[in-house]
C-alpha positions in Angstrom: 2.8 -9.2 87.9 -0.7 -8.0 87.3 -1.0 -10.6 84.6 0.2 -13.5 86.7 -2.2 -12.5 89.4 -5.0 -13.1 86.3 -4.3 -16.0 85.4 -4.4 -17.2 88.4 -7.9 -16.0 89.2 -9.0 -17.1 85.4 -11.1 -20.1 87.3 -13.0 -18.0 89.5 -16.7 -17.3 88.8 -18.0 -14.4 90.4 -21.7 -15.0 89.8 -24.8 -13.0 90.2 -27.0 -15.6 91.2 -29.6 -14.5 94.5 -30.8 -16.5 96.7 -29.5 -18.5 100.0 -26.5 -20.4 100.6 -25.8 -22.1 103.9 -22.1 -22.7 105.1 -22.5 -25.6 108.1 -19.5 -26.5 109.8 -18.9 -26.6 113.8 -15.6 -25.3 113.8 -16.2 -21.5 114.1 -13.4 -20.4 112.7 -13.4 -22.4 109.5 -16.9 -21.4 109.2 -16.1 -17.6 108.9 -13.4 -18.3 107.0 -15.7 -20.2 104.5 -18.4 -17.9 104.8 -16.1 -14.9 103.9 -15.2 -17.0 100.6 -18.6 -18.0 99.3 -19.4 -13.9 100.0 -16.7 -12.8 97.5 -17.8 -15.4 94.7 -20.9 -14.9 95.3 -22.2 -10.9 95.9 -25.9 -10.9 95.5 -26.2 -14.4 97.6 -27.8 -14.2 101.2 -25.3 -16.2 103.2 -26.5 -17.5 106.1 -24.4 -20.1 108.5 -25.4 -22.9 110.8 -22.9 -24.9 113.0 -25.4 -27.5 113.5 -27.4 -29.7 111.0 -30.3 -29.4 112.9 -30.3 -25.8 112.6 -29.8 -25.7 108.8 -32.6 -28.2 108.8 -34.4 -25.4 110.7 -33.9 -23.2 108.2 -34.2 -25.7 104.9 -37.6 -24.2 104.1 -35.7 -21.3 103.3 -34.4 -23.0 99.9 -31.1 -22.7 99.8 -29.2 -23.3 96.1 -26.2 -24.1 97.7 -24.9 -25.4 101.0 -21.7 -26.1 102.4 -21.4 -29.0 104.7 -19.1 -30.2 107.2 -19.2 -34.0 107.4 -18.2 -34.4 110.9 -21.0 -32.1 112.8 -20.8 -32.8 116.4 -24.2 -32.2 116.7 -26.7 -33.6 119.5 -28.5 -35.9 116.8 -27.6 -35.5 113.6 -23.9 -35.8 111.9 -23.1 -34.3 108.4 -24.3 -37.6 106.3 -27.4 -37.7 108.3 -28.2 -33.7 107.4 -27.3 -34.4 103.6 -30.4 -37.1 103.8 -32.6 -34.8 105.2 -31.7 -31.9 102.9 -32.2 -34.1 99.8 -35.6 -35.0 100.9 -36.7 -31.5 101.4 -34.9 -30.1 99.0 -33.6 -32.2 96.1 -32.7 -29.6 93.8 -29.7 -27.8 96.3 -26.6 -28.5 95.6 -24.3 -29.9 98.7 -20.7 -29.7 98.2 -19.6 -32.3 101.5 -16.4 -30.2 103.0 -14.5 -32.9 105.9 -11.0 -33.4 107.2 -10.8 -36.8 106.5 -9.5 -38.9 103.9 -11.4 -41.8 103.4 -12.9 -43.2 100.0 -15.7 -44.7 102.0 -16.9 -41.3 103.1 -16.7 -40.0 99.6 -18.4 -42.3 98.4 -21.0 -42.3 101.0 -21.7 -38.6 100.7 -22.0 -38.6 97.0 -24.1 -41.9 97.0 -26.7 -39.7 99.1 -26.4 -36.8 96.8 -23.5 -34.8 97.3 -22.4 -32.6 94.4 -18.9 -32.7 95.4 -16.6 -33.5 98.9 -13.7 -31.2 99.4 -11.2 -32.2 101.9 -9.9 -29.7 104.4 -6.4 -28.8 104.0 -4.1 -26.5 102.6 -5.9 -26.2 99.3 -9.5 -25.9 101.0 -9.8 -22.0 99.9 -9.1 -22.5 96.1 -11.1 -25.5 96.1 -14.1 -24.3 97.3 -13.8 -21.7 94.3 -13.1 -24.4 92.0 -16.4 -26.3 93.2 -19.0 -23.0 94.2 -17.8 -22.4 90.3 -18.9 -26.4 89.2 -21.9 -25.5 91.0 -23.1 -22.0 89.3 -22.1 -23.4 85.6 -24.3 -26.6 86.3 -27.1 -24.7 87.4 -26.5 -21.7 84.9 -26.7 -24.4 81.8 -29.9 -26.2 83.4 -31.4 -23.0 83.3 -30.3 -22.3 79.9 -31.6 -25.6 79.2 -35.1 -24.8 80.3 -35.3 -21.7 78.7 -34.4 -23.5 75.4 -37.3 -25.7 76.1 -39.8 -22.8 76.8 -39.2 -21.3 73.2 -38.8 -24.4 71.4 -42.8 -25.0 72.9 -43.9 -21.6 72.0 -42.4 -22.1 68.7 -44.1 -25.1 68.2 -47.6 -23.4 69.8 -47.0 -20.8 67.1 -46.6 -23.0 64.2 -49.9 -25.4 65.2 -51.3 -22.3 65.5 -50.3 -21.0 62.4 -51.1 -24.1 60.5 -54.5 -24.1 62.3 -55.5 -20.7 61.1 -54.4 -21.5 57.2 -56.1 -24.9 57.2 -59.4 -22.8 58.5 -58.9 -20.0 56.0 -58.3 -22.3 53.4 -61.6 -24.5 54.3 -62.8 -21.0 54.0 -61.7 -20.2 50.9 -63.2 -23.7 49.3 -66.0 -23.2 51.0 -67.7 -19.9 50.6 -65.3 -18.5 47.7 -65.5 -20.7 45.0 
């Protein structure tokens, strides 16, 4: 039994990562229940939630390295689509995984053509999918920052060995120099 519950929990990343995360969805209830979630996958993340775009927007400033987004806000102004735009103006590098109850291509489409990292559909399968994509979203970011920290050592590697080099051709004009 124990083993089965495993390996059903094998694609679950439990991540470290601090920082904010915003859940944004009008339906209070699906909001906690989402909210809850993102807490257990992610510990040492402040989770703060919103169940208006504008008041994510609010908060934006913030920087938030994740938010969860309901497409259809009933908000005064400002519907799920229109908060992704604003977030990916502000704030290009969050990730926004697009969570909605409806089933259109269209709206897929739209939300990832303004930036989305993903769109879940609300259903039966809305918990384990939202682990499947906060767990996209911490290995993308985890091997961009491997990535960069690659790049910082291969640059002091190569500061090293100009510098190296510089020092020999000096000590060898040196050497020509004043020694022979």
């Amino acid at each position: 039994m124990k083993n089965e519950e495993n390996n059903k929990n094998e694609d679950i990343v439990i991540s470290t990562r601090e920082g904010y995360v915003f859940v944004v969805d009008d339906d209070i209830v699906f909001l906690t229940m989402i909210e809850e979630e993102v807490k257990k996958l992610l510990p040492y993340a402040k989770i703060l939630s919103f169940k208006s775009g504008e008041s994510c927007l609010d908060n934006i400033a913030l920087n938030p390295f994740l938010i969860l987004l309901d497409y259809n806000l009933s908000g005064k102004n400002i519907d799920g689509i229109k908060t992704l735009k604003e977030i990916k103006k502000s704030s290009p590098k969050t990730e926004i995984v697009m969570l909605s109850g409806i089933d259109d291509l269209k709206v897929v489409i739209s939300s990832m053509k303004y930036g989305a990292f993903d769109y879940i559909l609300k259903g039966t399968n809305v918990i384990s999918n939202v682990r499947s994509k906060i767990g996209h979203v911490v290995r993308k970011m985890r091997i961009q920052e491997d990535g960069r920290e690659k790049n910082k050592r291969l640059l002091f590697l190569k500061w090293f060995i100009f510098s190296l080099l510089l020092v020999l051709g000096i000590y060898s004009a040196w050497f020509v120099l004043f020694v022979k």
